[in-house]
N, CA and C atoms of all chains as a GROMACS GRO file, in nm:
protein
  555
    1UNK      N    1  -7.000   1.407   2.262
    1UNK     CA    2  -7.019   1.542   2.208
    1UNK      C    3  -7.034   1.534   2.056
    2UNK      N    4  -7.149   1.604   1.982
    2UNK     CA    5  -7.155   1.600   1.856
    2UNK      C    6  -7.121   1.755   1.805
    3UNK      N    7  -7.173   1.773   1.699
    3UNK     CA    8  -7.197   1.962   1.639
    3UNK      C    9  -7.243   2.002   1.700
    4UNK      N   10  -7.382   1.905   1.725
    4UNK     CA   11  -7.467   2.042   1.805
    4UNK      C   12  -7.425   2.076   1.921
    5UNK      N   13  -7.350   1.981   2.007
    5UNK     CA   14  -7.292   2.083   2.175
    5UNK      C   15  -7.186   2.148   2.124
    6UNK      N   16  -7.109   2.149   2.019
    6UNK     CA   17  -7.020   2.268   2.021
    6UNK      C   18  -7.102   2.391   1.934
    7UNK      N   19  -7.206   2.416   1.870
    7UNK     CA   20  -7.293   2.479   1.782
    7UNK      C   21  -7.346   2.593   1.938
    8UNK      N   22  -7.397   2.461   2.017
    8UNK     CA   23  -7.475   2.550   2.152
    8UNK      C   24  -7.382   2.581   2.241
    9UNK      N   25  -7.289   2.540   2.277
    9UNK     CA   26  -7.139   2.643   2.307
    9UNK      C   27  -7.101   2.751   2.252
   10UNK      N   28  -7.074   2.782   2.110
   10UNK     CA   29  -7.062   2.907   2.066
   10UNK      C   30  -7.183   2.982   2.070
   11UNK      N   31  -7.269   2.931   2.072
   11UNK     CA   32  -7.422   3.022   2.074
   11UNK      C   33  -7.419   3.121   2.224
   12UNK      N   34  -7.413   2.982   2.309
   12UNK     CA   35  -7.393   3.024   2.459
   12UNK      C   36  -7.307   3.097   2.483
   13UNK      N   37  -7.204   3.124   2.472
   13UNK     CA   38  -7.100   3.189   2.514
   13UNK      C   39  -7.044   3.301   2.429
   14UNK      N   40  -7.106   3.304   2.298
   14UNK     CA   41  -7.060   3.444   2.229
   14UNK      C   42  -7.198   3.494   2.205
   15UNK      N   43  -7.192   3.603   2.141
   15UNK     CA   44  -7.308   3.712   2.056
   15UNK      C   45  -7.351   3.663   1.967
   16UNK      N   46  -7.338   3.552   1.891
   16UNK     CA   47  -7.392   3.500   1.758
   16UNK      C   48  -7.532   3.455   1.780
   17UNK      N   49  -7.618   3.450   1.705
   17UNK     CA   50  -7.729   3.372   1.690
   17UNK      C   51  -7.735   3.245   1.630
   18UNK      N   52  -7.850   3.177   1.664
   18UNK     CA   53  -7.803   3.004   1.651
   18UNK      C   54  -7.752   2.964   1.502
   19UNK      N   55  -7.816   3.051   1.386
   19UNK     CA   56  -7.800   3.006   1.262
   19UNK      C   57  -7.661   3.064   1.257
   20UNK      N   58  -7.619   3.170   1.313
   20UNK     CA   59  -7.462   3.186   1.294
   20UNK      C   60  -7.354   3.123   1.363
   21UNK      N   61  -7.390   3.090   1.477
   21UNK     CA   62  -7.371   2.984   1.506
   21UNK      C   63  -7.322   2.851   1.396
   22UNK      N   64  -7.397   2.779   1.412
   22UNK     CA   65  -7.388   2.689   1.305
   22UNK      C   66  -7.320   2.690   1.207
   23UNK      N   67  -7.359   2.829   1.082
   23UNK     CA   68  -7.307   2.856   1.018
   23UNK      C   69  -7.165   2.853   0.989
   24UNK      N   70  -7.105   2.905   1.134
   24UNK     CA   71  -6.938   2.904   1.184
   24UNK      C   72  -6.915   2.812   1.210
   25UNK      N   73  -6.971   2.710   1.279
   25UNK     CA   74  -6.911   2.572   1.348
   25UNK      C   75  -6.864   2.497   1.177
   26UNK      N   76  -7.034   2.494   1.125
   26UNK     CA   77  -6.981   2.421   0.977
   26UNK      C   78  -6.890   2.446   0.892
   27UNK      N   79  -6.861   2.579   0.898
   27UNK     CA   80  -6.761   2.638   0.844
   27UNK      C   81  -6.580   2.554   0.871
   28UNK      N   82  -6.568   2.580   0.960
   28UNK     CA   83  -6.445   2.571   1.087
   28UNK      C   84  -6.428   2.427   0.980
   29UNK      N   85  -6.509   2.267   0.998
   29UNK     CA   86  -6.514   2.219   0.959
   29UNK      C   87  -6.522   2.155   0.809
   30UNK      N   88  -6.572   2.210   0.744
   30UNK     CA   89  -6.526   2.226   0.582
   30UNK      C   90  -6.435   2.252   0.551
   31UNK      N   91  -6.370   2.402   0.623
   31UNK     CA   92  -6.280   2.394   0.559
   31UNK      C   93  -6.169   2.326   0.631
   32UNK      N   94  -6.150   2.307   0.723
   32UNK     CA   95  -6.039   2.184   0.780
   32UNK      C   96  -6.021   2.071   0.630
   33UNK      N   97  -6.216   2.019   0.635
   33UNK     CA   98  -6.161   1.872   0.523
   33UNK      C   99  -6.130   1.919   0.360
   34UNK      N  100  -6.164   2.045   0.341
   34UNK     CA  101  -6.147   2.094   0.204
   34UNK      C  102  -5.949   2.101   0.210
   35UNK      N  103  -5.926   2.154   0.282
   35UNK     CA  104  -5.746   2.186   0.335
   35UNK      C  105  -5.693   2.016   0.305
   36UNK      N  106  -5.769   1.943   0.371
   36UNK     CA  107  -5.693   1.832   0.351
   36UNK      C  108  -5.737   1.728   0.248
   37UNK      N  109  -5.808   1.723   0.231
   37UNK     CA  110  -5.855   1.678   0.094
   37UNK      C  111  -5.768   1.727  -0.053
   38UNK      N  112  -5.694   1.883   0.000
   38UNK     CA  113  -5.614   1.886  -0.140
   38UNK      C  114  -5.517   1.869  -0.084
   39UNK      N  115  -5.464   1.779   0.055
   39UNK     CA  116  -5.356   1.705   0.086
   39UNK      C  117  -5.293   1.803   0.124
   40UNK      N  118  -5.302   1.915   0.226
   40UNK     CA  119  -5.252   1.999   0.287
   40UNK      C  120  -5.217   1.982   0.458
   41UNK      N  121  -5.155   2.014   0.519
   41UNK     CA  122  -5.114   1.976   0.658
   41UNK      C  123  -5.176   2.070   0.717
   42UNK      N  124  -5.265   2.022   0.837
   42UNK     CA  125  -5.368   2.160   0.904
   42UNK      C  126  -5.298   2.142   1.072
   43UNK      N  127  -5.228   2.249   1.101
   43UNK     CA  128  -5.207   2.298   1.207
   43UNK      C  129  -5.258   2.350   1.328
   44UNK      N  130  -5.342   2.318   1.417
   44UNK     CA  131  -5.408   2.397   1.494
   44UNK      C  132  -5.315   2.362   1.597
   45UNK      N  133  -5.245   2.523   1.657
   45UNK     CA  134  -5.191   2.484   1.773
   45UNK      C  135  -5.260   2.517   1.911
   46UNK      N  136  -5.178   2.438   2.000
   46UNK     CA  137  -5.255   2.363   2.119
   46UNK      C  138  -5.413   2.292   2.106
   47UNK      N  139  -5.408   2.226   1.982
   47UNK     CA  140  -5.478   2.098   1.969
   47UNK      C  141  -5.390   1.999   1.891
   48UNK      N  142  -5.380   2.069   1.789
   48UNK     CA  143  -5.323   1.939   1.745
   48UNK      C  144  -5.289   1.953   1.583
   49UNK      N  145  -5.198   1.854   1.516
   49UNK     CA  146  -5.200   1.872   1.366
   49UNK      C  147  -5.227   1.756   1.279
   50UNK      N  148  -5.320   1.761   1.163
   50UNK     CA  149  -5.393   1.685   1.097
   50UNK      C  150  -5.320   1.706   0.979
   51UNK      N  151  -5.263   1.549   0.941
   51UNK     CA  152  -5.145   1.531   0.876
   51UNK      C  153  -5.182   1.420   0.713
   52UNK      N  154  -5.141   1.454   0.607
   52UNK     CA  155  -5.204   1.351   0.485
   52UNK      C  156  -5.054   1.276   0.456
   53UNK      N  157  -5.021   1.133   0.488
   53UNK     CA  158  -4.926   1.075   0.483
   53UNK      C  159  -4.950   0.980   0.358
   54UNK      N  160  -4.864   0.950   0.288
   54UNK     CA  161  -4.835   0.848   0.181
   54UNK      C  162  -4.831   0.746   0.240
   55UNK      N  163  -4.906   0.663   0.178
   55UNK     CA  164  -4.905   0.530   0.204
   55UNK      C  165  -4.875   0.392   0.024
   56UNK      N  166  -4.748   0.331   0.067
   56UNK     CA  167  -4.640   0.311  -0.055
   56UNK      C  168  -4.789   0.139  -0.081
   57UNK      N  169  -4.804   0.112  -0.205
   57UNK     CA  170  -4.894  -0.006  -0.228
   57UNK      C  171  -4.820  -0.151  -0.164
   58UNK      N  172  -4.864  -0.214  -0.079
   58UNK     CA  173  -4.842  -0.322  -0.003
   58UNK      C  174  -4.944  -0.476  -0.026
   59UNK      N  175  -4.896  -0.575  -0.012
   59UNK     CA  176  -4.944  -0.703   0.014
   59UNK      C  177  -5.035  -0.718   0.143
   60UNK      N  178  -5.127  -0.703   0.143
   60UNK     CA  179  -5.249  -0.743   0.278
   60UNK      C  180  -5.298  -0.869   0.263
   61UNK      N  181  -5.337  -0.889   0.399
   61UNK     CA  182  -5.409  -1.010   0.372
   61UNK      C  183  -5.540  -0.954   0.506
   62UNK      N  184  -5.662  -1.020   0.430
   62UNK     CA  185  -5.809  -0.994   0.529
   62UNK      C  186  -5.791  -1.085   0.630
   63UNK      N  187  -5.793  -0.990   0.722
   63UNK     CA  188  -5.763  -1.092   0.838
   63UNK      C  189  -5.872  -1.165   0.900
   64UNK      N  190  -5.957  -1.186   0.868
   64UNK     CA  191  -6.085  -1.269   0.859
   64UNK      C  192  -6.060  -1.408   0.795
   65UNK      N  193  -6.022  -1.392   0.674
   65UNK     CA  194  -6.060  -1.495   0.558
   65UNK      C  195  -5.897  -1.549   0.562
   66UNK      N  196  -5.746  -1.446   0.570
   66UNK     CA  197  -5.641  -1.508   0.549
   66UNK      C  198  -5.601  -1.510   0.400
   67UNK      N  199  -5.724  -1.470   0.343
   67UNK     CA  200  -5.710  -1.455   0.199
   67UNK      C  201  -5.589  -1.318   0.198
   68UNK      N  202  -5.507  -1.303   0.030
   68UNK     CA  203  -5.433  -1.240   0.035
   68UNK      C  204  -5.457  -1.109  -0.064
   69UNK      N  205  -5.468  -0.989   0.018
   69UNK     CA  206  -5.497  -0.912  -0.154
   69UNK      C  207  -5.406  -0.800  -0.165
   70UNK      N  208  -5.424  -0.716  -0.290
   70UNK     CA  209  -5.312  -0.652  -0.300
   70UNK      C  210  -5.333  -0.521  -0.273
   71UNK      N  211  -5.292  -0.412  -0.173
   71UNK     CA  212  -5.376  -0.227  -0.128
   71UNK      C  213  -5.271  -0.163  -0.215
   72UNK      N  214  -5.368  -0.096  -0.280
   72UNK     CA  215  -5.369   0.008  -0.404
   72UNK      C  216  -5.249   0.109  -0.267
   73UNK      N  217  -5.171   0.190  -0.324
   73UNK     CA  218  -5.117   0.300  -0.298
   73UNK      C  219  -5.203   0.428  -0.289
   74UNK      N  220  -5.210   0.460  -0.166
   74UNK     CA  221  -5.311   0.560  -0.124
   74UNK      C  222  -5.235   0.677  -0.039
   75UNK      N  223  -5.344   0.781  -0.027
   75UNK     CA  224  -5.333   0.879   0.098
   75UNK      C  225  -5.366   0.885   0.231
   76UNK      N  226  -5.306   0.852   0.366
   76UNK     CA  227  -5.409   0.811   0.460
   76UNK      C  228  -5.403   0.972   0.584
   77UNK      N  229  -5.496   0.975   0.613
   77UNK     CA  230  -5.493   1.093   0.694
   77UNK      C  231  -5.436   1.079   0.831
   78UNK      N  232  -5.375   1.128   0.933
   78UNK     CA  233  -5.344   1.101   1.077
   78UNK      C  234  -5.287   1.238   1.150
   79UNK      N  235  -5.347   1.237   1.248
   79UNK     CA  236  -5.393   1.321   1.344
   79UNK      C  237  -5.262   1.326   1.483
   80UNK      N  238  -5.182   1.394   1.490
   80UNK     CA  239  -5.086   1.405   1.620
   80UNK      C  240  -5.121   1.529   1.705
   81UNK      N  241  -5.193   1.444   1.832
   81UNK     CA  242  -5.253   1.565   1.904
   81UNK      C  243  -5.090   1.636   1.974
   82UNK      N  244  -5.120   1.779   1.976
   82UNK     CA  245  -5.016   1.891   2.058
   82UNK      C  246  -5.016   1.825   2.195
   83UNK      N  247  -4.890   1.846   2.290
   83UNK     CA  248  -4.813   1.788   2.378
   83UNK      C  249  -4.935   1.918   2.477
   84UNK      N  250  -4.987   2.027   2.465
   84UNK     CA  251  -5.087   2.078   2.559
   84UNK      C  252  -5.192   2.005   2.546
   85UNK      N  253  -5.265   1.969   2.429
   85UNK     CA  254  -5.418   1.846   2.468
   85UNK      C  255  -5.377   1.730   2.549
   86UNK      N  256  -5.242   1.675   2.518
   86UNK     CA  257  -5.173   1.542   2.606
   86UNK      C  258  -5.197   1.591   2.745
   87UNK      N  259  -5.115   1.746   2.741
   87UNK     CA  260  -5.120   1.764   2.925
   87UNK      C  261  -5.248   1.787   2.998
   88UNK      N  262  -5.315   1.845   2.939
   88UNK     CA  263  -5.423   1.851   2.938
   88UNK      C  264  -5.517   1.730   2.981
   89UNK      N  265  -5.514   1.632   2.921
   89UNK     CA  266  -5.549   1.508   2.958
   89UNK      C  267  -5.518   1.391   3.063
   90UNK      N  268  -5.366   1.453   3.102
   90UNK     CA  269  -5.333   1.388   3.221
   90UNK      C  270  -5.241   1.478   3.320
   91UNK      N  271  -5.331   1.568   3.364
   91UNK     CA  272  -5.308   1.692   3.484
   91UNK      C  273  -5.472   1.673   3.573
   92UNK      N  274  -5.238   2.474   0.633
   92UNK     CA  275  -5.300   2.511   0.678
   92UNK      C  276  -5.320   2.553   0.830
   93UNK      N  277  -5.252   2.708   0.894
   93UNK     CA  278  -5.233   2.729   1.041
   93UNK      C  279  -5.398   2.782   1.122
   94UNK      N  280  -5.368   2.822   1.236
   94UNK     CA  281  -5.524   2.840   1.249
   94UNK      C  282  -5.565   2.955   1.211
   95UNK      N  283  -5.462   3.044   1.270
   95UNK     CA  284  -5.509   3.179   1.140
   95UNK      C  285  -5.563   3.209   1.041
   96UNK      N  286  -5.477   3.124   0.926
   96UNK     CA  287  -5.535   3.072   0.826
   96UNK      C  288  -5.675   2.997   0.786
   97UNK      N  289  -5.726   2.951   0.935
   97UNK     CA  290  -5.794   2.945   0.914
   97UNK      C  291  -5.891   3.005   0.956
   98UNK      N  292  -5.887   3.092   1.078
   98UNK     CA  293  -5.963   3.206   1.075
   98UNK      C  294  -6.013   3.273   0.960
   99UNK      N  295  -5.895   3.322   0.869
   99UNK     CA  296  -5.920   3.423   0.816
   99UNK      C  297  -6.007   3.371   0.680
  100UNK      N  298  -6.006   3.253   0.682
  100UNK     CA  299  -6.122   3.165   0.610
  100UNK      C  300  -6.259   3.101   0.624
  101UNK      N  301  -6.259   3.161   0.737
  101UNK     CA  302  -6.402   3.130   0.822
  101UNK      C  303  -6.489   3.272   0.814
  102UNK      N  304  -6.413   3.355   0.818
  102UNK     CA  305  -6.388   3.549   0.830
  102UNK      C  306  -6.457   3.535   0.664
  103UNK      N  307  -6.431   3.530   0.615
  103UNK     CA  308  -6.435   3.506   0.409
  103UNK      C  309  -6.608   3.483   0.411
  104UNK      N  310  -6.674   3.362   0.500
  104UNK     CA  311  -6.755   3.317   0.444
  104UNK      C  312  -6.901   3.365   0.507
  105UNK      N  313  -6.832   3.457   0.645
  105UNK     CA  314  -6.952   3.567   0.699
  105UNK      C  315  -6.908   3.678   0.673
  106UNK      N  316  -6.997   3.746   0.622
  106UNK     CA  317  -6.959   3.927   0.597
  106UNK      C  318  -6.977   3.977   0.703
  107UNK      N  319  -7.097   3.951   0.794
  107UNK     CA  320  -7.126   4.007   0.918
  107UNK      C  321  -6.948   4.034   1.033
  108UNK      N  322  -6.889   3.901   1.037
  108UNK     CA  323  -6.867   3.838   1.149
  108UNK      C  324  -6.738   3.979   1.100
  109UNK      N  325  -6.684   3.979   1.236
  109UNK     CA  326  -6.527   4.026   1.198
  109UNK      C  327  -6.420   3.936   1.245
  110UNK      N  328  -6.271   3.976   1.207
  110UNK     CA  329  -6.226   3.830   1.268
  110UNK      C  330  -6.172   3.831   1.393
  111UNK      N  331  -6.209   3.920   1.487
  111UNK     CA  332  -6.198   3.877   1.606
  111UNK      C  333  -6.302   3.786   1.656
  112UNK      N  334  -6.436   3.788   1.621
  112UNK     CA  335  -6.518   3.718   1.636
  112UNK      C  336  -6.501   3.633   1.615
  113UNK      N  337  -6.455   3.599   1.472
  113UNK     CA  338  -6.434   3.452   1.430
  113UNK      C  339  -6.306   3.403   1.549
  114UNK      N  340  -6.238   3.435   1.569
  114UNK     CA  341  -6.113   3.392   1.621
  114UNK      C  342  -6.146   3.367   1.796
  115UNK      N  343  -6.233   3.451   1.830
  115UNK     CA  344  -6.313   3.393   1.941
  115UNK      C  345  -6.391   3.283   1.925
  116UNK      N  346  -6.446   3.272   1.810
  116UNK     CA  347  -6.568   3.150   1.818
  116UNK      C  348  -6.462   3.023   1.786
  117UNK      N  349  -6.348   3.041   1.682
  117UNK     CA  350  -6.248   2.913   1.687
  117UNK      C  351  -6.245   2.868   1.790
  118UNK      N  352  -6.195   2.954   1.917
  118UNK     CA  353  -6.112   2.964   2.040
  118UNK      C  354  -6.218   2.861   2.080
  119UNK      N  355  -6.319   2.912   2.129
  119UNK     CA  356  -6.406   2.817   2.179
  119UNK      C  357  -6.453   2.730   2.132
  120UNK      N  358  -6.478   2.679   1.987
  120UNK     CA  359  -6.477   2.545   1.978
  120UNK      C  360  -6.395   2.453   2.014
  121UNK      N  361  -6.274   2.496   1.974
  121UNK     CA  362  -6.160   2.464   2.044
  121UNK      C  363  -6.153   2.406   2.157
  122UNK      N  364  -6.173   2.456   2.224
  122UNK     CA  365  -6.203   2.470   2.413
  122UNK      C  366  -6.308   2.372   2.429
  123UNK      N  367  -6.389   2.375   2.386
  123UNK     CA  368  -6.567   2.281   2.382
  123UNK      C  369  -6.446   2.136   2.347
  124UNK      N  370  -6.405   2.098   2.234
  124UNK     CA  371  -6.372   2.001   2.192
  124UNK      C  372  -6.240   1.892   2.312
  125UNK      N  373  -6.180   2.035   2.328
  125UNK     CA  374  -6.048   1.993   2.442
  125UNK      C  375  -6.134   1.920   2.634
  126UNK      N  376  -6.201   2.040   2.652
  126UNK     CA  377  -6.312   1.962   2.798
  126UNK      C  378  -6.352   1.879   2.742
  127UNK      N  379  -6.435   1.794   2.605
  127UNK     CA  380  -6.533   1.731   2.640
  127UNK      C  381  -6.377   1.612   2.626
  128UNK      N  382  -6.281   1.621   2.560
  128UNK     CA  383  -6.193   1.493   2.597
  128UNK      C  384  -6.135   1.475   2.761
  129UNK      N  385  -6.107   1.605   2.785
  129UNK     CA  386  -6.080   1.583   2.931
  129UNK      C  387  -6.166   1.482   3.056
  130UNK      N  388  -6.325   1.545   2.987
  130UNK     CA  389  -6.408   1.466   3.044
  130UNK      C  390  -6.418   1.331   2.982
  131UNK      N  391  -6.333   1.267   2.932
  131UNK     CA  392  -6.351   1.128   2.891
  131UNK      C  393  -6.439   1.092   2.728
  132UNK      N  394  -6.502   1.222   2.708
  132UNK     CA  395  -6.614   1.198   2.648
  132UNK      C  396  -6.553   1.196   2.482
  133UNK      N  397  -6.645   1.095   2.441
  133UNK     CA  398  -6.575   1.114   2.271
  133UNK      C  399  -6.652   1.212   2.167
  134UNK      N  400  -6.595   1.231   2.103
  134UNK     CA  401  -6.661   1.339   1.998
  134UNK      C  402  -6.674   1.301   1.871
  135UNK      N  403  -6.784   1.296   1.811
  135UNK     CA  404  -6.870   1.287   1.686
  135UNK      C  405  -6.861   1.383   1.548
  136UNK      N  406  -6.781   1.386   1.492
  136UNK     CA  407  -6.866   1.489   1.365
  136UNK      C  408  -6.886   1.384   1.267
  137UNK      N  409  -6.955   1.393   1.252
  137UNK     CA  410  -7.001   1.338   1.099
  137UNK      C  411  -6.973   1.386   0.965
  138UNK      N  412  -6.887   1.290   0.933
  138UNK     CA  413  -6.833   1.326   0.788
  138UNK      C  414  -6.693   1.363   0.824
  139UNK      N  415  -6.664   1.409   0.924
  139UNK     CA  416  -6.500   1.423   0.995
  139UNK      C  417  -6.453   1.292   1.027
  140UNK      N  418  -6.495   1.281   1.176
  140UNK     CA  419  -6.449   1.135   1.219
  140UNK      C  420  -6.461   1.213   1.384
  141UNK      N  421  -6.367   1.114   1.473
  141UNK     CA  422  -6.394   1.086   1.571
  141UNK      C  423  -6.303   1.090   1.673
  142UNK      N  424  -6.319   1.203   1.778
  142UNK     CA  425  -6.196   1.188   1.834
  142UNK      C  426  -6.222   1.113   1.957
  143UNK      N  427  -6.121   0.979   2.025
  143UNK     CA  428  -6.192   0.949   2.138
  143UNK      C  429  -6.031   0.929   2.235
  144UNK      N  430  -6.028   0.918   2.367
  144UNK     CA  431  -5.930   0.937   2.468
  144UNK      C  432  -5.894   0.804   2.454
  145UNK      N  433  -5.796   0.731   2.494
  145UNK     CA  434  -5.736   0.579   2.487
  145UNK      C  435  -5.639   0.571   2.598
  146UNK      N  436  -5.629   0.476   2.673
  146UNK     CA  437  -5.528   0.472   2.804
  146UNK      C  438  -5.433   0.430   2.766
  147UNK      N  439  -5.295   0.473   2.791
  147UNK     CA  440  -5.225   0.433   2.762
  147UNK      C  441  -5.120   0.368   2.852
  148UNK      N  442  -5.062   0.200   2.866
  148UNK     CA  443  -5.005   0.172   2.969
  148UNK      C  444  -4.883   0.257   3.034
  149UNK      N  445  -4.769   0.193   3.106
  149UNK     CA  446  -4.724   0.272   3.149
  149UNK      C  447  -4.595   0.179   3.043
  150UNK      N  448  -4.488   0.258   3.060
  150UNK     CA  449  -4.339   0.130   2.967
  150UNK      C  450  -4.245   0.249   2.934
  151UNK      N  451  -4.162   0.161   2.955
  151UNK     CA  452  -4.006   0.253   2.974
  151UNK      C  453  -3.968   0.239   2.821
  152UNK      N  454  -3.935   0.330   2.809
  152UNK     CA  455  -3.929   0.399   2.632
  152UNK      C  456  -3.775   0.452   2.625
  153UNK      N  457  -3.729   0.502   2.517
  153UNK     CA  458  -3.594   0.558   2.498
  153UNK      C  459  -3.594   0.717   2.444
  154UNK      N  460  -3.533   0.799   2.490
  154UNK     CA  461  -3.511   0.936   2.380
  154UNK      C  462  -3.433   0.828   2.266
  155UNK      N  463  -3.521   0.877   2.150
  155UNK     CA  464  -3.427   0.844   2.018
  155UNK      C  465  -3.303   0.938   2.019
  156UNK      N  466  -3.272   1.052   2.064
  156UNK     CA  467  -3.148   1.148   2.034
  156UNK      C  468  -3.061   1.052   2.104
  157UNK      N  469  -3.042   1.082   2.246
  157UNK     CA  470  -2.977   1.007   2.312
  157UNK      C  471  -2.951   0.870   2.362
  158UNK      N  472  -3.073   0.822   2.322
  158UNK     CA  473  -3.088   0.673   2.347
  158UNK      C  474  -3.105   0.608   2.554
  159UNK      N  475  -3.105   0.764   2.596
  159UNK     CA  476  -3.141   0.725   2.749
  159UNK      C  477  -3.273   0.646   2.770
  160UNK      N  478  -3.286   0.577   2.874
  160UNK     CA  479  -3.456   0.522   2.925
  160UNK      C  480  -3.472   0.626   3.013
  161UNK      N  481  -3.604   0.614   2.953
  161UNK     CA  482  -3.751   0.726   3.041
  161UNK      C  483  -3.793   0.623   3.024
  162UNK      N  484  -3.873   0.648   3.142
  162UNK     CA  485  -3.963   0.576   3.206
  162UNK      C  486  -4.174   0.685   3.208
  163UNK      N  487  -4.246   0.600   3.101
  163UNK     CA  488  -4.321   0.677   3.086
  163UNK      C  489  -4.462   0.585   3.179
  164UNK      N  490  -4.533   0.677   3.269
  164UNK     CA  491  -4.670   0.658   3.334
  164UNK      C  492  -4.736   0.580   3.259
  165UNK      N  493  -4.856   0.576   3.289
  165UNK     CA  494  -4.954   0.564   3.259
  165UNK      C  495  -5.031   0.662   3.259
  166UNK      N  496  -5.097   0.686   3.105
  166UNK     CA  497  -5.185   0.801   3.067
  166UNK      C  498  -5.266   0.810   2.979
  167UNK      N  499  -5.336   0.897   2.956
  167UNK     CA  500  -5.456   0.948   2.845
  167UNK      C  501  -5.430   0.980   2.749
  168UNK      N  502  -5.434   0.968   2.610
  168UNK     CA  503  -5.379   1.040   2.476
  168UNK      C  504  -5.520   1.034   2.381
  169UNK      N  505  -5.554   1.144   2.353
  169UNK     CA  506  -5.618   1.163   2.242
  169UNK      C  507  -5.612   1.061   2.079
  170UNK      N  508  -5.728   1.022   2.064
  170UNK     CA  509  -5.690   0.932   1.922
  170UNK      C  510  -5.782   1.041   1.814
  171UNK      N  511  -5.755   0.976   1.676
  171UNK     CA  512  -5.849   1.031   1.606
  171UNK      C  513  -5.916   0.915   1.507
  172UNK      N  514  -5.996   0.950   1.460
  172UNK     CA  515  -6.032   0.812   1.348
  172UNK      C  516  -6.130   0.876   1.256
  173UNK      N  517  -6.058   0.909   1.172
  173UNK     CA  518  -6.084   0.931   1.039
  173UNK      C  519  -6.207   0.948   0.994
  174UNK      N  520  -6.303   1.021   0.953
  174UNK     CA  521  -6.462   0.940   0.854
  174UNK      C  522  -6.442   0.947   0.772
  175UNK      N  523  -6.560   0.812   0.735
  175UNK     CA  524  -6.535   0.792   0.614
  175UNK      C  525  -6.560   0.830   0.458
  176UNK      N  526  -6.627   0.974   0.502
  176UNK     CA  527  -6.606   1.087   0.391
  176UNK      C  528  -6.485   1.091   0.329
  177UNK      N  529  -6.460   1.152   0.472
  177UNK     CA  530  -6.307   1.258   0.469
  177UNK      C  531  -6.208   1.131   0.414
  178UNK      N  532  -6.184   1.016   0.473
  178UNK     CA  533  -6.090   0.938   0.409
  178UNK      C  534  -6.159   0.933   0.259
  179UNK      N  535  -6.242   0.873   0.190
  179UNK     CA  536  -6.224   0.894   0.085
  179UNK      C  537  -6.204   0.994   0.003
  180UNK      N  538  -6.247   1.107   0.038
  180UNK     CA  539  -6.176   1.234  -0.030
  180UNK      C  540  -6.048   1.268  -0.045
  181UNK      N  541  -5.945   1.207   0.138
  181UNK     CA  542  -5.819   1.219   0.142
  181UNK      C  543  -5.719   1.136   0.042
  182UNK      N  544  -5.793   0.954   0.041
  182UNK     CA  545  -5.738   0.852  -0.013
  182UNK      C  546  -5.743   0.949  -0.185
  183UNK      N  547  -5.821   0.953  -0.244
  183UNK     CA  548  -5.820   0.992  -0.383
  183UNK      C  549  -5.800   1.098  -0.416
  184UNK      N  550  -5.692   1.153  -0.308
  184UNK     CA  551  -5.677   1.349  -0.350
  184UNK      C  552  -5.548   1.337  -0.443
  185UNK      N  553  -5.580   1.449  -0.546
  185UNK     CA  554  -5.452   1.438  -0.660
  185UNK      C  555  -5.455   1.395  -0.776
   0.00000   0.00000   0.00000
């Protein structure tokens, strides 16, 4: 499933027209990554919550090469789907 | 950020729409996104990332409160994976 089957889902199933459509789907989506991008916690319940966790600077090594390098202290994003998408998935 | 919230920010950026509309059209993306995992199927946005289903074995686990064993199936759990927009926007926010 990409945009466009959820774009032609809302088209299909509500009153909107395709460009509003769209319009809304892209929407929905911006602003989700705009929310978290200024490191905000996005809640959607019974899906799920999209979470910006600290991540403290650590010793890595490429696990290819074995070589050793050093990861900058960052923000990493992670996603805990709601215990209804879980049931959901195995009912 | 709740979904309301984000309704009422979706509501902001059509004058037309009202926000029941909007809050219907959430609903159903929503819904679109939840079947197509049910159906196994993974989902694409670009510039988001990617949500795809992962099996998960079965293994006897503990409540951390109590420290009892449960004993958990084997099942389906939703993953997500990041794009790599959005992670770099997330990594360098601040």
């Amino acid at each position: 499933m990409t945009k466009i089957d959820i774009i032609q889902n809302v088209y299909e199933k509500l009153g909107f027209s395709k460009k509003e459509s769209s319009d809304i789907v892209e929407s929905v989506f911006d602003i989700i990554k705009d929310s978290l991008a200024a490191g905000e916690r996005v809640k959607i319940s019974g899906f799920g919550n999209f979470m910006v966790k600290e991540k403290r600077a650590r010793r890595g090594r490429n696990p290819q090469t074995g070589e050793e390098i050093s990861i900058t202290a960052r923000r990493v994003l992670t996603f805990k789907s709601s215990q209804v998408l879980r049931k959901s998935l195995n009912s | 950020m709740t979904k309301n919230e984000l309704i009422k920010k979706v509501r902001a950026r059509c004058r037309t729409c009202s926000t029941q509309d909007i809050a219907l059209a959430v609903k159903t993306i929503l819904e679109a996104m939840a079947g197509a995992l049910k159906e196994n199927d993974r989902i694409e946005i670009r510039g988001f990332g990617t949500f795809t289903v992962r099996q998960r074995k079965s293994r006897v686990a503990r409540n951390p409160k109590s420290g009892a064993r449960v004993s958990l199936k084997d099942r389906r759990a939703p993953f997500f994976k990041t794009g790599k927009d959005l992670r770099a926007r997330v990594e360098n926010s601040r």
